[in-house]
N, CA, C and O of each residue as an XYZ file, in Angstrom:
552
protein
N      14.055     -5.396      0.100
C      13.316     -4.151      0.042
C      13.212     -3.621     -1.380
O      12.616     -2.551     -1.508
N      13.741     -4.254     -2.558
C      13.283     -4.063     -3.705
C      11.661     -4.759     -4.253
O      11.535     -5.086     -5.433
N      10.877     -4.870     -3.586
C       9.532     -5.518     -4.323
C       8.807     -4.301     -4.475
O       9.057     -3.286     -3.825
N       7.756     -4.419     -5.479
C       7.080     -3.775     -5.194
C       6.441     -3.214     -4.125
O       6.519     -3.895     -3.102
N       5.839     -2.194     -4.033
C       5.029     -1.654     -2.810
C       3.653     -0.830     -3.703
O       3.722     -0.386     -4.849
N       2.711     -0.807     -2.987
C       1.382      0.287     -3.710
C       1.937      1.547     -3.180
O       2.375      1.717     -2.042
N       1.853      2.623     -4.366
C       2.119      3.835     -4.046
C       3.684      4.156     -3.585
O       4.013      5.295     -3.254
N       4.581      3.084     -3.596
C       6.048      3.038     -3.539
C       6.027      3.792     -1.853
O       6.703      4.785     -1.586
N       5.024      3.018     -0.741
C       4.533      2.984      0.516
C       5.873      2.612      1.282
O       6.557      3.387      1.951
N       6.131      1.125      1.020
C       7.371      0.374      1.429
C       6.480      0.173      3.074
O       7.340      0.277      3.948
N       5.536      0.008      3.501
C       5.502     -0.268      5.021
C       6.162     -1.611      5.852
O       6.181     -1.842      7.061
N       6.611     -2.273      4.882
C       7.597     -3.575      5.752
C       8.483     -2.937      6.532
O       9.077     -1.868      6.387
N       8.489     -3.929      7.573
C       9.545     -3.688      8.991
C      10.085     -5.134      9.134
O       9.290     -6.059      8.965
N      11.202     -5.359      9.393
C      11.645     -6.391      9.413
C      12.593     -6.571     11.112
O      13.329     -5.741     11.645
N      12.220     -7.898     11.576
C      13.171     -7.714     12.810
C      13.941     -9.339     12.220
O      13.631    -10.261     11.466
N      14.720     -9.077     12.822
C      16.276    -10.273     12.561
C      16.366    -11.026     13.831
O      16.360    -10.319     14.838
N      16.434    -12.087     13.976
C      16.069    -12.939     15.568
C      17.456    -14.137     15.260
O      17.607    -14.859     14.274
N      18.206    -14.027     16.308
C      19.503    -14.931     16.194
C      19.481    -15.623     17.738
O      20.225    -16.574     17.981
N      18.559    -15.066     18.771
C      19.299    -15.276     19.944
C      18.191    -16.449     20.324
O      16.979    -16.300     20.485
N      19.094    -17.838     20.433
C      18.246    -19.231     20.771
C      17.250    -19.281     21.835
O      16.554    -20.239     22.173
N      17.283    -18.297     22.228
C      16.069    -18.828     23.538
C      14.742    -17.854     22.830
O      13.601    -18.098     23.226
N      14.951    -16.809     21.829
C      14.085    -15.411     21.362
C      13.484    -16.756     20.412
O      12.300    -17.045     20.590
N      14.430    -17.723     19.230
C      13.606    -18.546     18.801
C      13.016    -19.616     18.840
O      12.373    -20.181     17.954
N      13.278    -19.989     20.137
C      12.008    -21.390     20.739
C      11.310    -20.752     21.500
O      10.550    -21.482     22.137
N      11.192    -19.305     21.811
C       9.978    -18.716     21.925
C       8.942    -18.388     20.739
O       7.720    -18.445     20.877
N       9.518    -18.083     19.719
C       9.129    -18.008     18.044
C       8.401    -19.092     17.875
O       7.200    -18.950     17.646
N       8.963    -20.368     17.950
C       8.427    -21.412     17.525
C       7.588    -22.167     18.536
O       6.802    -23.073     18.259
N       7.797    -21.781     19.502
C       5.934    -22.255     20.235
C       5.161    -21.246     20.212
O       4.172    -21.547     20.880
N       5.032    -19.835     19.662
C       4.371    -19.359     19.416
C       3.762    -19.435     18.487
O       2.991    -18.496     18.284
N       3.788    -20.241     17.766
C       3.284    -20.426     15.788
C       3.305    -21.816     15.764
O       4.266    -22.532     16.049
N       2.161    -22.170     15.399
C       2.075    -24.278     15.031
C       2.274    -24.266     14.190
O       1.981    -25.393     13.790
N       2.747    -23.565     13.189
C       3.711    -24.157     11.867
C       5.115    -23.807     11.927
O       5.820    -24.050     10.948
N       5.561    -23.316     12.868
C       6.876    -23.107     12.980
C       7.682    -23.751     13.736
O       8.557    -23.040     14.231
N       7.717    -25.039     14.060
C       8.621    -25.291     15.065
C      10.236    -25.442     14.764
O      11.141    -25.506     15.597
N      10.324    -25.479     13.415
C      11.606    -25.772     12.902
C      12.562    -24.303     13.113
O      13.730    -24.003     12.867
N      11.290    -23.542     13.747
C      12.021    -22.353     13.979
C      13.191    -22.081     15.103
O      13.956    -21.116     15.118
N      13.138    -23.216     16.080
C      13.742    -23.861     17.615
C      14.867    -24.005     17.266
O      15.769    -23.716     18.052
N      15.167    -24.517     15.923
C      16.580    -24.950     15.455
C      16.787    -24.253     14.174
O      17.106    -25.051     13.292
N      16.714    -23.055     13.783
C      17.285    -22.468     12.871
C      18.537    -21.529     13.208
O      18.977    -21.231     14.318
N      18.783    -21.321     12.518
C      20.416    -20.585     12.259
C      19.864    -19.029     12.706
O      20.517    -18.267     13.419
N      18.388    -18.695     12.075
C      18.165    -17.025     12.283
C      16.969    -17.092     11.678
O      16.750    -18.001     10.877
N      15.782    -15.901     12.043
C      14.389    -15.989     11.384
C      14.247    -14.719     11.261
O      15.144    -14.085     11.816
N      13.338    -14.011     10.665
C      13.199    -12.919     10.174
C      11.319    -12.612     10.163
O      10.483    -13.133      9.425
N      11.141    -11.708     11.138
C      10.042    -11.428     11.578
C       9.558    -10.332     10.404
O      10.268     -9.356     10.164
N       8.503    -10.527      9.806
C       8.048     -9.797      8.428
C       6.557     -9.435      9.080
O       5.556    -10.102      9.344
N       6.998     -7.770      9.223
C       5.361     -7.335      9.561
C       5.676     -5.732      9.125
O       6.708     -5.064      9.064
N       4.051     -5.429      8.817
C       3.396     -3.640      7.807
C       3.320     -3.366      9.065
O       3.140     -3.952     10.132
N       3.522     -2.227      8.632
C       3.570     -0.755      9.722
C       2.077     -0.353      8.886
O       2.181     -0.070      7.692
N       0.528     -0.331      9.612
C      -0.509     -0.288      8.765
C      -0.395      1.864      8.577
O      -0.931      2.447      7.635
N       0.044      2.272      9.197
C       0.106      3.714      9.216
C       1.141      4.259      8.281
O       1.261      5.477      8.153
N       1.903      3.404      7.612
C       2.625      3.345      6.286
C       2.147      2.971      5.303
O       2.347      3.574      4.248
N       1.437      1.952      5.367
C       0.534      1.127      3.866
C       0.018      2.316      3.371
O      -0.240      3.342      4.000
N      -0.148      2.019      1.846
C      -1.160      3.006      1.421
C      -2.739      3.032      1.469
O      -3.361      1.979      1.327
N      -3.414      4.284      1.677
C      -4.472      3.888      2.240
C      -4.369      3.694      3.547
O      -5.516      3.840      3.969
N      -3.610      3.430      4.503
C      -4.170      2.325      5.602
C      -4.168      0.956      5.686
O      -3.682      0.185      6.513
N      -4.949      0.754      4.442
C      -5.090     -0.489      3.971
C      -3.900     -1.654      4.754
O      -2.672     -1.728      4.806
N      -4.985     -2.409      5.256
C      -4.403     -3.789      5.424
C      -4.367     -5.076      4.500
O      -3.895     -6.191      4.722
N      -5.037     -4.548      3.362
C      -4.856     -5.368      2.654
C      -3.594     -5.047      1.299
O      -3.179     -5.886      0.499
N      -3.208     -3.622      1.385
C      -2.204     -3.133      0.974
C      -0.802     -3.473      1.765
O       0.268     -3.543      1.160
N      -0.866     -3.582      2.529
C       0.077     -3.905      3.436
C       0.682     -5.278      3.336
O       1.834     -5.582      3.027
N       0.000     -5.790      3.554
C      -0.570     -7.437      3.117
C      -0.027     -8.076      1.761
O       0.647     -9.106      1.773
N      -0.374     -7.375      0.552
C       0.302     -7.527     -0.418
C       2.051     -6.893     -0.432
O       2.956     -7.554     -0.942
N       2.207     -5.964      0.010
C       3.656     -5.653      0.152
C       4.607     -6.089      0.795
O       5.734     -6.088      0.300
N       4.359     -6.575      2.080
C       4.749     -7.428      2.851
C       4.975     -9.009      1.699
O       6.024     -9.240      1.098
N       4.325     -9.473      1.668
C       4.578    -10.862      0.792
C       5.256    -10.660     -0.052
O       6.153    -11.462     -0.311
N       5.027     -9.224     -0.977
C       5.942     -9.295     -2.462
C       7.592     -8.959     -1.423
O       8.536     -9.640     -1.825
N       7.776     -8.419     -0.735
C       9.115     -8.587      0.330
C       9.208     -9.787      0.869
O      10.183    -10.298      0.317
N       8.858    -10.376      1.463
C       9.179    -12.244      2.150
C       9.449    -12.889      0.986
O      10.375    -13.686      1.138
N       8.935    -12.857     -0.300
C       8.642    -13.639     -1.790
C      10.224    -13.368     -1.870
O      10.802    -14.452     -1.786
N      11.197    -12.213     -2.015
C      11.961    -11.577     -2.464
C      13.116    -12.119     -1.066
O      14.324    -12.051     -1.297
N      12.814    -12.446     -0.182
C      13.951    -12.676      0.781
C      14.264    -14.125      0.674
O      15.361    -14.658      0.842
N      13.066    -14.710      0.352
C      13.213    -16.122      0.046
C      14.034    -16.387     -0.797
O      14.967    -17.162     -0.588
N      13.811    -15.738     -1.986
C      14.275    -15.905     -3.485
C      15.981    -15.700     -3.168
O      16.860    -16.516     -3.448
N      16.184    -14.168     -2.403
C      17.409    -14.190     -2.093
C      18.355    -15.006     -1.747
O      19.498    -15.114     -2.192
N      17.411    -15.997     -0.317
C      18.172    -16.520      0.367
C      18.719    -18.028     -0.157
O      19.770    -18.657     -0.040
N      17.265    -18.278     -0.875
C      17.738    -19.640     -2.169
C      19.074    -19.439     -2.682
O      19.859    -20.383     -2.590
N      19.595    -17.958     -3.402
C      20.616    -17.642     -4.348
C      21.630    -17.558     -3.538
O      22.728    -17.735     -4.066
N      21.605    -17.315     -2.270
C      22.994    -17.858     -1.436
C      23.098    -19.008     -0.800
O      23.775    -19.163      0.217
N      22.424    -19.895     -1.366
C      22.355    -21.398     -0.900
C      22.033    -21.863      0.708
O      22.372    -22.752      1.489
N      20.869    -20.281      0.664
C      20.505    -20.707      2.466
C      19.173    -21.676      1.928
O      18.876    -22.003      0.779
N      18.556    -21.968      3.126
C      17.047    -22.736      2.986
C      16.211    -21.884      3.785
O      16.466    -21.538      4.939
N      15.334    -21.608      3.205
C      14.385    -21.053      4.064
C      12.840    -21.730      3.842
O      12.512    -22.510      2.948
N      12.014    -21.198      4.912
C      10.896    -21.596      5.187
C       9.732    -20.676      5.494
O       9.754    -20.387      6.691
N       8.717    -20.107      4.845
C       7.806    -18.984      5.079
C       7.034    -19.282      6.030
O       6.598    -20.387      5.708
N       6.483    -18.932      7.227
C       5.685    -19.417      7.979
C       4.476    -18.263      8.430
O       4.577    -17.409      9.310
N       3.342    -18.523      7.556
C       2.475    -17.514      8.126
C       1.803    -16.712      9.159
O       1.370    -17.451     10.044
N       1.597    -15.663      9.335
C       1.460    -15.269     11.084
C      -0.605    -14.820     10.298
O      -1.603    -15.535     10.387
N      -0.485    -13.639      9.737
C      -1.555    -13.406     10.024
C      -2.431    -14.194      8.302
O      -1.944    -14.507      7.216
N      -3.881    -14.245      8.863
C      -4.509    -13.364      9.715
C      -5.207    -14.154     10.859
O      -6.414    -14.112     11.093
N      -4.004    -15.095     11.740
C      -4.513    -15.493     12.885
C      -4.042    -14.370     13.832
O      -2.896    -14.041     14.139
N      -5.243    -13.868     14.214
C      -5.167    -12.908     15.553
C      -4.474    -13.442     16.507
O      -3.608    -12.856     17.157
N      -4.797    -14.507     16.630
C      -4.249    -15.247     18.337
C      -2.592    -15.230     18.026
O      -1.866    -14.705     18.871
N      -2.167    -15.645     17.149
C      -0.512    -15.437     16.648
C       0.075    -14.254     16.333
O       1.220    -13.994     16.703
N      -0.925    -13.131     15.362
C      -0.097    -12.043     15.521
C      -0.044    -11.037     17.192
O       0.706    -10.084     17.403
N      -0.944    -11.550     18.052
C      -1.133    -10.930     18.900
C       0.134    -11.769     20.090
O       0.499    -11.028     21.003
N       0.531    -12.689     20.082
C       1.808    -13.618     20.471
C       2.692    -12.413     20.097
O       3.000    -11.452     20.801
N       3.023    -12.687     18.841
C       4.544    -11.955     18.086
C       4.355    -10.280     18.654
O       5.262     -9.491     18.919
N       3.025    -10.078     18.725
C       3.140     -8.537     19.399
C       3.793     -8.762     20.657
O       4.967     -8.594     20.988
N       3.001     -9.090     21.157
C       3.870     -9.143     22.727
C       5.246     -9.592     22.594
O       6.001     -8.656     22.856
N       6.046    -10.961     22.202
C       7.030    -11.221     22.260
C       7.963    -10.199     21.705
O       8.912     -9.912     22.434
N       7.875     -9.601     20.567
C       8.261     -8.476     20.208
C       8.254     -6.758     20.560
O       9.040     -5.911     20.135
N       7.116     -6.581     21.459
C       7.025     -5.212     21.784
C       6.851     -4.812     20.943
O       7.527     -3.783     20.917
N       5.880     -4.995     19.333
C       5.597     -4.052     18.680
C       4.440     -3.267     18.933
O       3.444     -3.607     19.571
N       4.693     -2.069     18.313
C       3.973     -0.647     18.657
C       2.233     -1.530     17.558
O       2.118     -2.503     16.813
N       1.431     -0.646     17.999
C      -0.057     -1.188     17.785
C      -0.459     -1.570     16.450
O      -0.990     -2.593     16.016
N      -0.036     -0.385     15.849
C      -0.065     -0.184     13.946
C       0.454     -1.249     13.204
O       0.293     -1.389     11.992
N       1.334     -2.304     14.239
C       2.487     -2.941     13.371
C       1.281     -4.190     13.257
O       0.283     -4.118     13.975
N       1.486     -5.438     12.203
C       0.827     -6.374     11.628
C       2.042     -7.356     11.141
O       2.792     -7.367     10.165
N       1.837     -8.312     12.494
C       2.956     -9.395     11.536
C       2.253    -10.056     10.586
O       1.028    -10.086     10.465
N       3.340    -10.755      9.700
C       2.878    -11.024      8.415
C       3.051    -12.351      8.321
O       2.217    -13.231      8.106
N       4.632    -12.440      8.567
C       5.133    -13.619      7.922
C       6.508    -13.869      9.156
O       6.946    -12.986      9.894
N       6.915    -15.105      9.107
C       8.558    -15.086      9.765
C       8.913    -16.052      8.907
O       8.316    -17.116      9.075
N      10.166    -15.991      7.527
C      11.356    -16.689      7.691
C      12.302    -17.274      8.292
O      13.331    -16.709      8.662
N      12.021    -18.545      8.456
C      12.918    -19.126      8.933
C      14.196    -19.821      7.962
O      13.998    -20.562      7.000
N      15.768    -19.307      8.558
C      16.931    -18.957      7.296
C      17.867    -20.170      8.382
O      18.056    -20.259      9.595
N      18.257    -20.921      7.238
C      19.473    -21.611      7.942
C      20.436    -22.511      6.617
O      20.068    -22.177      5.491
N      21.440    -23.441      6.637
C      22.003    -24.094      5.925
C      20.781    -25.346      5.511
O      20.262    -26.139      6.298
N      20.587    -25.244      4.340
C      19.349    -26.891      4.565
C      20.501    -28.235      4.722
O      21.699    -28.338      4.459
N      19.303    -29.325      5.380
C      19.843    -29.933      5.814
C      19.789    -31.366      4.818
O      20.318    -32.417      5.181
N      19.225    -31.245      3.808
C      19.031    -32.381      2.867
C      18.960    -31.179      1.213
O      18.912    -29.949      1.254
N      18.967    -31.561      0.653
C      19.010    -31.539     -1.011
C      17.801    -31.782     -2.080
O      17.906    -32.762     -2.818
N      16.587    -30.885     -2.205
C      15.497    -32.123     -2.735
C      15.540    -31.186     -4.295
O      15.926    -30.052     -4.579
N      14.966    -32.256     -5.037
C      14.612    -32.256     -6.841
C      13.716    -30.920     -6.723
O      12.593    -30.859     -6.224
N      14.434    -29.895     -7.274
C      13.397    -29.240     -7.858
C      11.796    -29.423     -8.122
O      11.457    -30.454     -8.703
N      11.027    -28.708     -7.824
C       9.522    -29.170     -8.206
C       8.787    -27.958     -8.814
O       9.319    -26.867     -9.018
N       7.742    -28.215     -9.031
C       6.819    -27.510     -9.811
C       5.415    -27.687     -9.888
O       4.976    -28.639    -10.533
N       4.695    -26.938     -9.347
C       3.607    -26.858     -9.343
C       3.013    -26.570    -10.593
O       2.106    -25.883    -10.122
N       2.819    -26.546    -11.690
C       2.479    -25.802    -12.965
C       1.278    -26.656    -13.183
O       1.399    -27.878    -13.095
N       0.203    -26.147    -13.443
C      -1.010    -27.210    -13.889
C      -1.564    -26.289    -14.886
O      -1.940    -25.153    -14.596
N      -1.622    -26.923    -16.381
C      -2.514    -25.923    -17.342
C      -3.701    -25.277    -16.984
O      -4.077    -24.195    -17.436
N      -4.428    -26.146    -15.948
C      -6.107    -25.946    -15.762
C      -5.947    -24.677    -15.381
O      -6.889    -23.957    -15.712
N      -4.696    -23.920    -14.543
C      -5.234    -22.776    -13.941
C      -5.339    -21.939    -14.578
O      -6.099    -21.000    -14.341
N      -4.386    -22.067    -15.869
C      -4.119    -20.832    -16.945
C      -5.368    -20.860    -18.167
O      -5.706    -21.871    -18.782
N      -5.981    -19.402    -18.350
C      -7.027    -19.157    -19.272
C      -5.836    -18.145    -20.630
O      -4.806    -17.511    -20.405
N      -6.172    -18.259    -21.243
C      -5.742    -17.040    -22.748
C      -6.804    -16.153    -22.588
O      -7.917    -16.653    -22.753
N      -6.746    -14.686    -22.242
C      -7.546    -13.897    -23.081
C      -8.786    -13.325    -22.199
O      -9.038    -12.129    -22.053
N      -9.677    -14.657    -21.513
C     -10.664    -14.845    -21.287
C     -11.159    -16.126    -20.071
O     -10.196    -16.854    -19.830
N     -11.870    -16.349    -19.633
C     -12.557    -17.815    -19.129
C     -12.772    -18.534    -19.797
O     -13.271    -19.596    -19.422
């Protein structure tokens, strides 16, 4: 909950999911999540849009991520593994996580972390490609 927010809004809501049957419901609810069936704990990342600033869902949207960006980062530094798995902006999935969750209407899932011990070790990597970076200008 230290990332930025627009307007220092903060509309992230976070729910904490430990109980094994709550996450192989998680993970057939989301086709990129199945690794969610066997995690240690996941972390449901969704804006309260009646908190964002503005309204804005696309404010929301950005705050939400700069928070998941920041839980990740965390969870790296305690030698968990995690995995970001996007919810919106597939309707058909955030409208799943509504129901499975009982969230109230305003709410917008975002994202779910999935947090556990990793199970292998890989080389550092890096995406860095000069082409994307301009100086100054185009």
């Amino acid at each position: 909950m230290a990332a930025h927010s627009a307007m220092t809004k903060d509309p992230w809501r976070f729910i904490v999911v430990r109980d094994p049957t709550t996450l192989k419901n998680l993970a057939q609810a989301l086709p990129g999540g199945k690794m969610l069936a066997t995690a240690a704990l996941a972390i449901l990342v969704c804006g309260d849009q009646e908190q964002a600033f503005e309204r804005q869902v696309s404010n929301l949207l950005q705050d939400c991520s700069a928070a998941t960006q920041n839980l990740l980062l965390a969870a790296h530094g305690l030698g968990l593994g995690g995995c970001w798995v996007g919810v919106h902006p597939s309707v058909d999935a955030g409208q799943r996580l509504k129901s499975l969750f009982g969230l109230p209407s305003q709410f917008v899932p975002v994202a779910v972390v999935s947090l556990g011990w990793p199970g292998e070790e890989l080389p550092a990597r890096s995406r860095f490609n000069s082409e994307y970076v301009r100086q100054e200008k185009w």
